[in-house]
Backbone as ProteinMPNN parsed JSONL, in Angstrom:
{"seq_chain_A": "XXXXXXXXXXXXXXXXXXXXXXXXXXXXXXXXXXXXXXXXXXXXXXXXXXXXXXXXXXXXXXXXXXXXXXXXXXXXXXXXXXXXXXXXXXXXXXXXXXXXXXXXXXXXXXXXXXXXXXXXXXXXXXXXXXXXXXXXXXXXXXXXXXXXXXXXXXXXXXXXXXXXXXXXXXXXXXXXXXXXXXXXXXXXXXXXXXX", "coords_chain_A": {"N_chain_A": [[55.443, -172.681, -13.012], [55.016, -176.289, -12.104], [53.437, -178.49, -9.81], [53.694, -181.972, -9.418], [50.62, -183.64, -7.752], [51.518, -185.437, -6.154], [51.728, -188.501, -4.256], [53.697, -190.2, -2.003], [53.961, -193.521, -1.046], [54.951, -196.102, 1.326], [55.206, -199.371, 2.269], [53.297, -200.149, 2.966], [50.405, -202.855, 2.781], [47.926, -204.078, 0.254], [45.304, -203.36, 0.49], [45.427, -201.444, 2.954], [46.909, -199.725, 1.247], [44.479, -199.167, -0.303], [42.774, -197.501, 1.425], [44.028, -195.575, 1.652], [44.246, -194.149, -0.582], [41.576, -193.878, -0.881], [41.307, -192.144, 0.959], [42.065, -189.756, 0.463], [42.472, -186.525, -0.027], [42.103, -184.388, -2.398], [41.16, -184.272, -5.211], [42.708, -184.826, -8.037], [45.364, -186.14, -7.202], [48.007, -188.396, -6.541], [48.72, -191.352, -6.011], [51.308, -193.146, -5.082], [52.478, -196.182, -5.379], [55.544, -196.986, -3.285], [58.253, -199.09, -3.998], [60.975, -199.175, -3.867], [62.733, -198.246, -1.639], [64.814, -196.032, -1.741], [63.812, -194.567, -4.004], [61.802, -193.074, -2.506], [63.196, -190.45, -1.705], [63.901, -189.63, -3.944], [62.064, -189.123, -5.553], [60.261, -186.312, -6.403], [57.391, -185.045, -4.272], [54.349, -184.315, -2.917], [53.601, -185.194, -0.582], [54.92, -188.231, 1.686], [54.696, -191.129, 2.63], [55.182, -193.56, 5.497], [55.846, -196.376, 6.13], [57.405, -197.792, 8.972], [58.111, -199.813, 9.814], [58.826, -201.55, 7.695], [60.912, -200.434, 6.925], [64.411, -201.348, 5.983], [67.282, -201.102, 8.279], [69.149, -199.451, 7.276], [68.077, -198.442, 5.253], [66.045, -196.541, 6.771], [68.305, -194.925, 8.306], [69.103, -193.736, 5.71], [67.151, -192.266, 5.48], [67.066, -190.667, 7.266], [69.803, -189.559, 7.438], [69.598, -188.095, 4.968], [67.147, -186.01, 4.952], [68.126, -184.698, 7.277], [70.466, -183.902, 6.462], [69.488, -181.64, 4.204], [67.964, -179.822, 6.008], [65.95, -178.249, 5.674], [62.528, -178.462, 4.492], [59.996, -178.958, 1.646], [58.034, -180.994, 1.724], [55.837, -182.894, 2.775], [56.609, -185.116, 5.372], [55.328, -188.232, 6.62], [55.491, -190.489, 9.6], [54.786, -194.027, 9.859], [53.923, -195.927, 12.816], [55.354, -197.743, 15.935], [58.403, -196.703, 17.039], [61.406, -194.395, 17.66], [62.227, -191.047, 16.814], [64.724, -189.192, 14.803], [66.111, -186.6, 16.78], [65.465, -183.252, 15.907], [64.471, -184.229, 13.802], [62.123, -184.706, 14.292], [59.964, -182.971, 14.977], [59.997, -182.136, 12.482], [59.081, -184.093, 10.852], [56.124, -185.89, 10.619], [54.696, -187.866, 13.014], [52.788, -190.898, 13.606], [51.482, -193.731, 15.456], [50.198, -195.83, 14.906], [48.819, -197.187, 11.981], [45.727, -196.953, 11.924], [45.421, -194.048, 13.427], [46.821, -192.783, 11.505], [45.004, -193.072, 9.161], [43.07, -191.789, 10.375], [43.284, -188.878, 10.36], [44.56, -187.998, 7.919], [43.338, -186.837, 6.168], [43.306, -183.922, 6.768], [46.378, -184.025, 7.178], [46.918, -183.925, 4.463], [45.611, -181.738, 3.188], [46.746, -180.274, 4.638], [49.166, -180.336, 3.627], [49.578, -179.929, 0.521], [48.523, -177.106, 0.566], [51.098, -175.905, 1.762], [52.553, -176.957, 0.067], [52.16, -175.661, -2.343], [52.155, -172.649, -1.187], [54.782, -172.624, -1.23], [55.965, -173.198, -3.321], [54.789, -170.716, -4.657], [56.318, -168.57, -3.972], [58.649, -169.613, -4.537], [58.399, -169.031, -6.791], [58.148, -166.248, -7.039], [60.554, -165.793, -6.467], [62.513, -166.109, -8.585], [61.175, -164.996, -10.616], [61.314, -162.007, -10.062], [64.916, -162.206, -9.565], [64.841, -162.648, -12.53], [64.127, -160.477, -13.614], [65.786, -158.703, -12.325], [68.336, -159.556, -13.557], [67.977, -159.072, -15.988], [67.592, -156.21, -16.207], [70.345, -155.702, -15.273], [71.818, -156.622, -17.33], [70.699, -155.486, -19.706], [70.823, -152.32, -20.107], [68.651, -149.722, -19.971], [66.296, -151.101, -20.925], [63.112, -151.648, -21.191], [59.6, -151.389, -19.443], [57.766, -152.458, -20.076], [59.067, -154.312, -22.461], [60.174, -156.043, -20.829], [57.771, -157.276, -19.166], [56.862, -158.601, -21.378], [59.087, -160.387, -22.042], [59.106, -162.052, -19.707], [56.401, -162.714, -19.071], [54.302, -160.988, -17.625], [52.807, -158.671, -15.963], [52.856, -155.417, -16.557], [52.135, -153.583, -14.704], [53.044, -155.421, -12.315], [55.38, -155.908, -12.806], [56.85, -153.475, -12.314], [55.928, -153.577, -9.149], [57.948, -155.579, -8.996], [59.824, -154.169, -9.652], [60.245, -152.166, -7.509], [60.484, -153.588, -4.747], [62.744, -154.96, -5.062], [64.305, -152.832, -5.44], [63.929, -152.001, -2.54], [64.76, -153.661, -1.371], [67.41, -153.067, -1.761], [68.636, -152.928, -3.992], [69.932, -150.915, -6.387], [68.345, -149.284, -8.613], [66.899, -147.401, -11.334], [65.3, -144.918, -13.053], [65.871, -144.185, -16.678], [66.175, -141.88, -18.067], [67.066, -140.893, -21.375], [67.711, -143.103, -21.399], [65.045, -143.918, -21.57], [64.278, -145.989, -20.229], [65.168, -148.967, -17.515], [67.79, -148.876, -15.447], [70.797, -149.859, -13.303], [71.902, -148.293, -10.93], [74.949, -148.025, -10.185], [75.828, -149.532, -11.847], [76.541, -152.031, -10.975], [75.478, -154.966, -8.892], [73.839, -155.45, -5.988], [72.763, -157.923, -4.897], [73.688, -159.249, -6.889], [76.393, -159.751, -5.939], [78.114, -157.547, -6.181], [79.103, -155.785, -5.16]], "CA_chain_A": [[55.902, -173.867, -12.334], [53.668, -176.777, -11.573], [54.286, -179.87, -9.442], [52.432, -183.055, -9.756], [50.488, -183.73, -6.245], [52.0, -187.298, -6.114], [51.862, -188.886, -2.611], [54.194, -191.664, -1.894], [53.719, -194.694, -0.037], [56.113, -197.369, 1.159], [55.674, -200.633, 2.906], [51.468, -200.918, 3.115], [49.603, -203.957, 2.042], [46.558, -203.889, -0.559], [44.143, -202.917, 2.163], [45.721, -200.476, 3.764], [47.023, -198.565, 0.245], [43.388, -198.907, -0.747], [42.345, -197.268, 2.946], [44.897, -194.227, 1.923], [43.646, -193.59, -1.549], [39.952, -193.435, -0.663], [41.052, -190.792, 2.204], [42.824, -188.445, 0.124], [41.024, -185.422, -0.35], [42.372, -183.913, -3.227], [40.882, -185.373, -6.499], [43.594, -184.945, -8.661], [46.828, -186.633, -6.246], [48.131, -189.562, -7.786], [49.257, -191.736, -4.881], [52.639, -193.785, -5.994], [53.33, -197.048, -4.333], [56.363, -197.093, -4.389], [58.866, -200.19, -4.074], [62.024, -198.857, -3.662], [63.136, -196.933, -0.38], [65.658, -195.227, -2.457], [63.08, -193.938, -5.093], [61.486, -192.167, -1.168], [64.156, -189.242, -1.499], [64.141, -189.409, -5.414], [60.885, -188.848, -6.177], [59.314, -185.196, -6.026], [55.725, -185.336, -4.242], [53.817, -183.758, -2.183], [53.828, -186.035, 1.078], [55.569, -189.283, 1.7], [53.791, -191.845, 4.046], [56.12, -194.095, 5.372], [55.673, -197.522, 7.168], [58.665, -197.421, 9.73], [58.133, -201.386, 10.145], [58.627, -202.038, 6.245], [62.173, -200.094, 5.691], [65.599, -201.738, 6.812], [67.812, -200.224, 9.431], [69.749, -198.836, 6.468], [66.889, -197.263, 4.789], [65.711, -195.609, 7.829], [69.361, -194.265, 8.495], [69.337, -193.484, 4.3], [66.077, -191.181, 5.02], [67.115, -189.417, 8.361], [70.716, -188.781, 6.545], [68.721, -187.582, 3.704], [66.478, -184.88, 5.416], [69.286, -183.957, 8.333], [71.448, -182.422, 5.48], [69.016, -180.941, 3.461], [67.764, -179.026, 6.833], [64.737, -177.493, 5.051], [62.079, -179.383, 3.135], [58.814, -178.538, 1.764], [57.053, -181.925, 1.244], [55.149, -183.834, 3.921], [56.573, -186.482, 5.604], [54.919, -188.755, 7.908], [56.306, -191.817, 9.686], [53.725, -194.568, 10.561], [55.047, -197.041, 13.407], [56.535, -197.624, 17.095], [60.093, -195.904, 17.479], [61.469, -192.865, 18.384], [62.43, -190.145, 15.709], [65.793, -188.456, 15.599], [66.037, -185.527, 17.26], [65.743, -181.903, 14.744], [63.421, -184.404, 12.597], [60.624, -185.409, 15.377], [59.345, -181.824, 14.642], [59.729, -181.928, 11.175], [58.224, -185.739, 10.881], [54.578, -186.692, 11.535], [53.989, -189.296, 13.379], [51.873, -191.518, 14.136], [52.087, -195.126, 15.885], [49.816, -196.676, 13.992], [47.647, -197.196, 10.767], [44.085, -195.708, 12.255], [45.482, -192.824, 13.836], [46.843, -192.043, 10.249], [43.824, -192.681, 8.598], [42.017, -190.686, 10.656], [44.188, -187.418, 9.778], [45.19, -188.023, 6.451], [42.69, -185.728, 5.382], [44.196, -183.279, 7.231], [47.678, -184.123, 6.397], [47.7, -184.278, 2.984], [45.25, -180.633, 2.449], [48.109, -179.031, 4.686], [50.867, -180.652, 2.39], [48.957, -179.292, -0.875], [48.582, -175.482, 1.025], [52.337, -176.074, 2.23], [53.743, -176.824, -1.155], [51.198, -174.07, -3.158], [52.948, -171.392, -0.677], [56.484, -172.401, -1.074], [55.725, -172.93, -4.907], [54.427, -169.329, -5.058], [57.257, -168.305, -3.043], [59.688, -169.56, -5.493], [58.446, -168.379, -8.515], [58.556, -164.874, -6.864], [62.059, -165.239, -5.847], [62.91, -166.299, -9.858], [61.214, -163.701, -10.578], [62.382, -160.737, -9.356], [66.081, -162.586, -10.184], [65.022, -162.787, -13.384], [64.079, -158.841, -14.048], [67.38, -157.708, -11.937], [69.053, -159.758, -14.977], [67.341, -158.084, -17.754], [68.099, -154.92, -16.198], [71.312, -155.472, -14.943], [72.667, -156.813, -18.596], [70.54, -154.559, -20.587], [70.662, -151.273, -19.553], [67.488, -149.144, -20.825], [65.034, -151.796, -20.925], [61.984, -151.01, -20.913], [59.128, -152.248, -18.229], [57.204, -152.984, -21.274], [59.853, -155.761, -23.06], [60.218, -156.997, -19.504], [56.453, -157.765, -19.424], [56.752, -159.447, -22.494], [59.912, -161.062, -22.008], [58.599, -162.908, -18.63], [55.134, -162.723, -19.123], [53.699, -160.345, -16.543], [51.92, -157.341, -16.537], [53.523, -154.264, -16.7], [51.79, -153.462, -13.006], [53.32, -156.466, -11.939], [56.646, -155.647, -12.977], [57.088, -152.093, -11.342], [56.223, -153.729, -8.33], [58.912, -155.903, -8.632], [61.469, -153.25, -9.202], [60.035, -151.751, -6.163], [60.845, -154.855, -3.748], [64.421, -154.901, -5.771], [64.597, -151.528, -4.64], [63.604, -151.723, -1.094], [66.329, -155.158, -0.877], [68.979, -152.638, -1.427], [69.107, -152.578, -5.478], [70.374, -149.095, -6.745], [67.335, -149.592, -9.996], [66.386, -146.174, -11.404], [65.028, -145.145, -14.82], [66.869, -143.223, -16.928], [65.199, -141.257, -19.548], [67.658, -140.636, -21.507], [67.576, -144.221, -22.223], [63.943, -144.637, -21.7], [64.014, -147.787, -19.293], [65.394, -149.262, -16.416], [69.268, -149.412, -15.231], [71.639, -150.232, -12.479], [72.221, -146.825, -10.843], [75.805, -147.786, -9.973], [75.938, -150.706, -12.718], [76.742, -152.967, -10.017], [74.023, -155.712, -8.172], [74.135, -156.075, -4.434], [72.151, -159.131, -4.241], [74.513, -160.794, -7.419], [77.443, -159.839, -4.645], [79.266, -156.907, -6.969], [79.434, -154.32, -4.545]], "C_chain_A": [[54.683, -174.636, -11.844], [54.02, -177.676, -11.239], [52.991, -180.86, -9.706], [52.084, -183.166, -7.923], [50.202, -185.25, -5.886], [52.085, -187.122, -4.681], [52.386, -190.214, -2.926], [53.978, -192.566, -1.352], [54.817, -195.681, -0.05], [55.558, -198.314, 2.385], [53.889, -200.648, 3.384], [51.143, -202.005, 2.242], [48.835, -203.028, 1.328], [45.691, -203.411, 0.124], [44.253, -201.629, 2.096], [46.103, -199.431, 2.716], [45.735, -198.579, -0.094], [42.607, -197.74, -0.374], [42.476, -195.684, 2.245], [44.413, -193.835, 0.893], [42.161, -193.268, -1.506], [40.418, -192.438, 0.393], [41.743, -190.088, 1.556], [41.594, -187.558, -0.726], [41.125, -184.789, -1.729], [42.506, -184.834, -4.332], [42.007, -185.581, -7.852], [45.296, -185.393, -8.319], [46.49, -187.832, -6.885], [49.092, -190.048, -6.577], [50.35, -193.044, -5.809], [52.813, -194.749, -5.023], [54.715, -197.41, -4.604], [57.703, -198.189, -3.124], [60.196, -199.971, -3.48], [62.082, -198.387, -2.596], [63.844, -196.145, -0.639], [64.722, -193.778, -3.407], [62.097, -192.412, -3.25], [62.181, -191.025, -1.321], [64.324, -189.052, -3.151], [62.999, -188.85, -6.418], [60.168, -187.547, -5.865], [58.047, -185.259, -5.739], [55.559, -184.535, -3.091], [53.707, -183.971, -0.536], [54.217, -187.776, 0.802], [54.965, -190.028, 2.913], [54.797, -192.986, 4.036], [56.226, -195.458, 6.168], [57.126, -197.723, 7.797], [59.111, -198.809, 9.842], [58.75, -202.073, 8.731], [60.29, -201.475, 6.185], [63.136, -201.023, 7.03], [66.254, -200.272, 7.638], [68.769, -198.767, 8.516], [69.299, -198.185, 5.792], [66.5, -196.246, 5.448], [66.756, -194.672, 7.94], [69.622, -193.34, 6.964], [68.34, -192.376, 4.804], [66.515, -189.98, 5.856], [68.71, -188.485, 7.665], [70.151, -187.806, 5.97], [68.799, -185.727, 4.411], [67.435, -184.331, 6.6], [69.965, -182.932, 6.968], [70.518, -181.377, 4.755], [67.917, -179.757, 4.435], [66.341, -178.691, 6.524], [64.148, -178.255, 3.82], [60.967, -179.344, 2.954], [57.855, -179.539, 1.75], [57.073, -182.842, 2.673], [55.714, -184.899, 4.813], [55.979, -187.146, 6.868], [55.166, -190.705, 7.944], [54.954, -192.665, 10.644], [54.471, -195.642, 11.3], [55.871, -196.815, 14.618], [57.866, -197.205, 16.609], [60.281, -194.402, 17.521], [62.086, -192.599, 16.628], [63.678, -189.344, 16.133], [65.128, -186.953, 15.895], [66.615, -184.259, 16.096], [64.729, -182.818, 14.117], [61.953, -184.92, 13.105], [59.825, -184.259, 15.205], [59.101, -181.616, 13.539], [59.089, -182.912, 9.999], [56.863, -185.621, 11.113], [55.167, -187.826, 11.823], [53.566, -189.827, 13.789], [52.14, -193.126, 14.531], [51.346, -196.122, 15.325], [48.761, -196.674, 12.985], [46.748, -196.426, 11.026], [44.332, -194.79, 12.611], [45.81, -192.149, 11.952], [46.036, -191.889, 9.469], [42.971, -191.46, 9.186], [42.545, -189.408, 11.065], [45.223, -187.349, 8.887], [44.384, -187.269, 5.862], [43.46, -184.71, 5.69], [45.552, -182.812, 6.886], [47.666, -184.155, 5.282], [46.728, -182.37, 2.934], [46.043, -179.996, 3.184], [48.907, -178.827, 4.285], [50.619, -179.862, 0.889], [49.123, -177.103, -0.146], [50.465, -175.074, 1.081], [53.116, -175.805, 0.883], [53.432, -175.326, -1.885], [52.215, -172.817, -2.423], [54.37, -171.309, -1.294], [56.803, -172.252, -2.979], [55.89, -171.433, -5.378], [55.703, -168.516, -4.751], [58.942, -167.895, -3.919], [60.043, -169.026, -6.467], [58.399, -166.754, -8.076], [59.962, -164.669, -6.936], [62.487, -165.126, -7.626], [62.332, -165.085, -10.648], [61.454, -161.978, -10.492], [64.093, -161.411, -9.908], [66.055, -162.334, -11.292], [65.057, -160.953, -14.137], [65.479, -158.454, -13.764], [68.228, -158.043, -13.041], [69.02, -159.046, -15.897], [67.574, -156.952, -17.114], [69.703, -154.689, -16.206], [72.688, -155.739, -16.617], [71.858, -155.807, -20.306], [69.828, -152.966, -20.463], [69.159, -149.925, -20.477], [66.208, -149.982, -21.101], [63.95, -151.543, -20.636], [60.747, -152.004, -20.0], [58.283, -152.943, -19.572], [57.795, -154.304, -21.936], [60.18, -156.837, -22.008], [59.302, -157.664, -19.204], [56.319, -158.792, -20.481], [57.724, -160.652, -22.32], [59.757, -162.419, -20.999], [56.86, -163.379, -18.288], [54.236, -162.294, -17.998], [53.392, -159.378, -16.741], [53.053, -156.377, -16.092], [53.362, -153.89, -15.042], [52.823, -154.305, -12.162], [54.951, -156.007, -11.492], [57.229, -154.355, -12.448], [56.989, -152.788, -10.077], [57.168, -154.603, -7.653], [59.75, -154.878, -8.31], [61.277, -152.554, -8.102], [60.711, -152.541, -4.886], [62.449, -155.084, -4.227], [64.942, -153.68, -5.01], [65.146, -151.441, -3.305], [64.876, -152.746, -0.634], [67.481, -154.777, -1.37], [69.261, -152.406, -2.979], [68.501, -151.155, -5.967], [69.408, -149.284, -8.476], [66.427, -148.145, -10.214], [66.267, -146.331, -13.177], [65.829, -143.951, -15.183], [66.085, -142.852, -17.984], [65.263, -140.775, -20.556], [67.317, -142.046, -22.434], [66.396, -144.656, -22.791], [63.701, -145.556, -21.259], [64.914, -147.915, -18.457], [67.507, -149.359, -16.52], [69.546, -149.499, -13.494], [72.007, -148.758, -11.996], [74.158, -146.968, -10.674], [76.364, -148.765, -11.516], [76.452, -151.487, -12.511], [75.24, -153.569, -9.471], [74.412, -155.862, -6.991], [73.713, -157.202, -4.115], [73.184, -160.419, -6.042], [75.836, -160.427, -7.308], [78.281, -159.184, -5.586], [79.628, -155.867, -6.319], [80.04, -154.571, -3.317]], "O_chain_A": [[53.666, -174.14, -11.359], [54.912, -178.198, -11.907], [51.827, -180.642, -10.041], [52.89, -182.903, -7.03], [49.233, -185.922, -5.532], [52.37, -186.118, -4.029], [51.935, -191.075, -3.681], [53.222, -192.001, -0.562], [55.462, -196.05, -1.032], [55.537, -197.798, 3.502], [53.545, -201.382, 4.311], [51.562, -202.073, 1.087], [48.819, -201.803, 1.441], [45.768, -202.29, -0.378], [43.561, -200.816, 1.483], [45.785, -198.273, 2.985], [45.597, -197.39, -0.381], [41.955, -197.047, -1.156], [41.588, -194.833, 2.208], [43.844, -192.779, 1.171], [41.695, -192.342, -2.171], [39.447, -191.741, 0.689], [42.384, -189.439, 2.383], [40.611, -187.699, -1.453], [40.025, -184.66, -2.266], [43.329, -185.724, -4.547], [41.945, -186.598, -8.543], [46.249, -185.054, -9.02], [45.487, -188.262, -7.454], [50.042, -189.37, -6.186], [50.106, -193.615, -6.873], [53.229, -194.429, -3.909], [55.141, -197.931, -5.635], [57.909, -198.032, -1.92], [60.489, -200.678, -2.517], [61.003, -197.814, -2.446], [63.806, -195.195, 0.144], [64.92, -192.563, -3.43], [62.009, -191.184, -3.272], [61.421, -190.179, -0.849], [65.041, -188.104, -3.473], [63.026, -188.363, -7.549], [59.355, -187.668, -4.948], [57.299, -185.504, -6.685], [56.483, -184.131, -2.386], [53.726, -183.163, 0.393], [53.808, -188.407, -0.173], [54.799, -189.509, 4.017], [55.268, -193.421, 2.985], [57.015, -195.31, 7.102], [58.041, -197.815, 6.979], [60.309, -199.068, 9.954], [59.15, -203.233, 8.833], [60.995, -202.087, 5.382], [62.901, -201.28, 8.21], [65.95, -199.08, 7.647], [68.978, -197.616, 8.897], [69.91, -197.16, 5.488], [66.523, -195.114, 4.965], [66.414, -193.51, 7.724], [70.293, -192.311, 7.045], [68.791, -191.278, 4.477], [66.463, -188.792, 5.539], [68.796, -187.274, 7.457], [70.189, -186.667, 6.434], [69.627, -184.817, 4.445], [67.272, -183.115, 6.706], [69.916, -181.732, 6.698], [70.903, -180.208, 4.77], [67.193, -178.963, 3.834], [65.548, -178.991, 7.417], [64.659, -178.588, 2.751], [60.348, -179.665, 3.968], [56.697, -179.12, 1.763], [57.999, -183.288, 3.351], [54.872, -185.79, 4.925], [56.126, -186.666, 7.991], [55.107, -191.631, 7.135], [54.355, -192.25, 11.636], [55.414, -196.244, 10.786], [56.822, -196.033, 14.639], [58.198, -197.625, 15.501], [59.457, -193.492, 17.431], [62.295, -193.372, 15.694], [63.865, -188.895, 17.264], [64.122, -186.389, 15.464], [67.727, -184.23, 15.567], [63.797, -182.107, 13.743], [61.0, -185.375, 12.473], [58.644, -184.591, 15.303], [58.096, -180.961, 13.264], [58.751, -182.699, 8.834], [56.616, -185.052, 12.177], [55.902, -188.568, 11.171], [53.681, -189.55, 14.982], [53.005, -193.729, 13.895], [51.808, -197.26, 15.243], [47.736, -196.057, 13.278], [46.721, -195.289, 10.554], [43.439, -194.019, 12.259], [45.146, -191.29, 11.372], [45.974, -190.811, 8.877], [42.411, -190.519, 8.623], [42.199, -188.92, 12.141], [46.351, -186.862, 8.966], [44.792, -186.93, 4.751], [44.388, -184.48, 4.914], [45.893, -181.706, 6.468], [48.757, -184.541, 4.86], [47.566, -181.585, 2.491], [46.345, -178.918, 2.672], [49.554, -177.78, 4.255], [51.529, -179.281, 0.297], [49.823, -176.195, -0.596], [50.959, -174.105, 0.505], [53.927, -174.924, 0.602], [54.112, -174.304, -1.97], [52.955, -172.14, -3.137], [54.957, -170.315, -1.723], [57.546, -171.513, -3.626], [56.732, -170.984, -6.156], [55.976, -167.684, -5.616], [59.755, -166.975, -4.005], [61.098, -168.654, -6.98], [58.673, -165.992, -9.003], [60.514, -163.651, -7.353], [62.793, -163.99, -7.989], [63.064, -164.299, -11.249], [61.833, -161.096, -11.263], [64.42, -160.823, -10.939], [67.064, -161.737, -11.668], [65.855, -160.468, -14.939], [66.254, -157.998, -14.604], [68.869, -157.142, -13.582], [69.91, -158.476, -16.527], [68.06, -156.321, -18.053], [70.283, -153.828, -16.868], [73.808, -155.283, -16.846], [72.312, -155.605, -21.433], [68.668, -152.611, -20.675], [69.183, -149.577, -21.658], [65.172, -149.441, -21.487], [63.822, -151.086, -19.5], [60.937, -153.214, -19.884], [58.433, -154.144, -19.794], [57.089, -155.312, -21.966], [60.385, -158.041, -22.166], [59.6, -158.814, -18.879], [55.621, -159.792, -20.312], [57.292, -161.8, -22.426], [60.138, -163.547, -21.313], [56.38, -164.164, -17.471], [53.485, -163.105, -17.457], [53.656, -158.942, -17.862], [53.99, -156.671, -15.35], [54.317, -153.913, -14.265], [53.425, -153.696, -11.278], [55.496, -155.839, -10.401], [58.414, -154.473, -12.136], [58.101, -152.748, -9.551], [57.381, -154.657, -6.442], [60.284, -154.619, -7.231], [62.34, -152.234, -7.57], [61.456, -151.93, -4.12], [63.24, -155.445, -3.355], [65.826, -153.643, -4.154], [66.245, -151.041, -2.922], [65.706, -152.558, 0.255], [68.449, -155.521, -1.526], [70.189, -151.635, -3.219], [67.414, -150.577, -5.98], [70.124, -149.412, -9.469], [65.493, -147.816, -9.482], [66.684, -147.093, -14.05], [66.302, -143.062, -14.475], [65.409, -143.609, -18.679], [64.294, -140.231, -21.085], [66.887, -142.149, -23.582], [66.25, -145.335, -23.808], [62.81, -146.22, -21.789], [65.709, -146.975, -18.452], [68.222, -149.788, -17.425], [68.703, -149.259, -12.629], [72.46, -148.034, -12.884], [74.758, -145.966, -11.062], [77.399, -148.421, -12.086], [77.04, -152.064, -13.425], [74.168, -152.968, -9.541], [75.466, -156.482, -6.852], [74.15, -157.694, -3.074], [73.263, -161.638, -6.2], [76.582, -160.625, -8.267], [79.217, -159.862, -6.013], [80.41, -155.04, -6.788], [80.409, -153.635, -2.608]]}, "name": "protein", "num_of_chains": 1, "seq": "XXXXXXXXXXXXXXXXXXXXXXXXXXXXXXXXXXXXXXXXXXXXXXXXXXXXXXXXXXXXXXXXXXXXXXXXXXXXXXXXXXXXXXXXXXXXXXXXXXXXXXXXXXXXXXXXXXXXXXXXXXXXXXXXXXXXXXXXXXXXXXXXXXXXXXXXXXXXXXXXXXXXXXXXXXXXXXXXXXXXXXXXXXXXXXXXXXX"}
């Protein structure tokens, strides 16, 4: 899995997007101006910079909607601009009141948004991971750690210590030797809710 480390922008002049692209630290971010306030919640990126003065009342209400439901969100956002922030998203917001304060911790902000995503990234592809082995065991009984390695592309090491962590989170995963590879000890999954 690989994301692009797009940074959005909405509602800066020429200047001031100029300002933001010379302060980003990370040489390969691809800063997006972007036009829409809609395209703000549509667009996967890394951090979202947001001029608070630039969106309508209905945009603003479109973003806090947005991020209220979706509770949990791994990408950056920071709101530049007098007003208050709802409450649950004033913690989960930057912000800043105006332009220079953001410049001068946009370095900052954007190499914690890059660490931020990288974790949750890594994070993910563990969880898919591990999902993906309990599959291959759970639908082909005898599998070997070996075709599993191959099948997902991980080392054999790798892959034991999944079924370990499968293990420990309650999955009944034993070898059988008989078969020569991995099964379901009951041939039920507790974590894909059969027991």
């Amino acid at each position: 899995m690989h994301y692009r480390k797009t940074i959005a922008v909405f509602g800066f002049n020429d200047l001031e997007l100029e300002m933001i692209i010379r302060e980003i630290p990370v040489s390969d971010a691809e800063v997006l101006n972007v036009e829409c306030a809609t395209d703000l919640i549509a667009i996967d990126h890394l951090a979202l910079i947001i001029s608070l003065e630039a969106l309508s009342v209905d945009e603003w209400d479109m973003i806090i909607q947005f991020y209220t439901e979706i509770g949990s969100f791994s990408e950056t956002v920071v709101i530049v601009g007098a007003g208050e922030l709802p409450r649950g998203l004033n913690e989960k917001f930057k912000h800043y009141l105006n332009f220079e304060k953001l410049i001068a911790n946009l370095k900052y902000i954007v190499l914690t948004a890059y660490k931020r995503k990288k974790k949750n990234e890594n994070f993910s592809k563990s969880i898919a991971n591990a999902i993906t082995i309990l599959s291959l065991i759970r639908s082909k009984p005898g599998v070997t750690t070996k075709d599993i390695s191959e099948k997902i592309e991980l080392s054999e090491r790798t892959i034991l210590r999944y079924i370990e962590t499968l293990k420990v989170a309650g999955e009944w995963i034993e070898y059988d030797p008989s078969l020569k590879g991995w099964k379901l000890g009951c041939e039920k999954s507790l974590l894909m809710n059969e027991i």
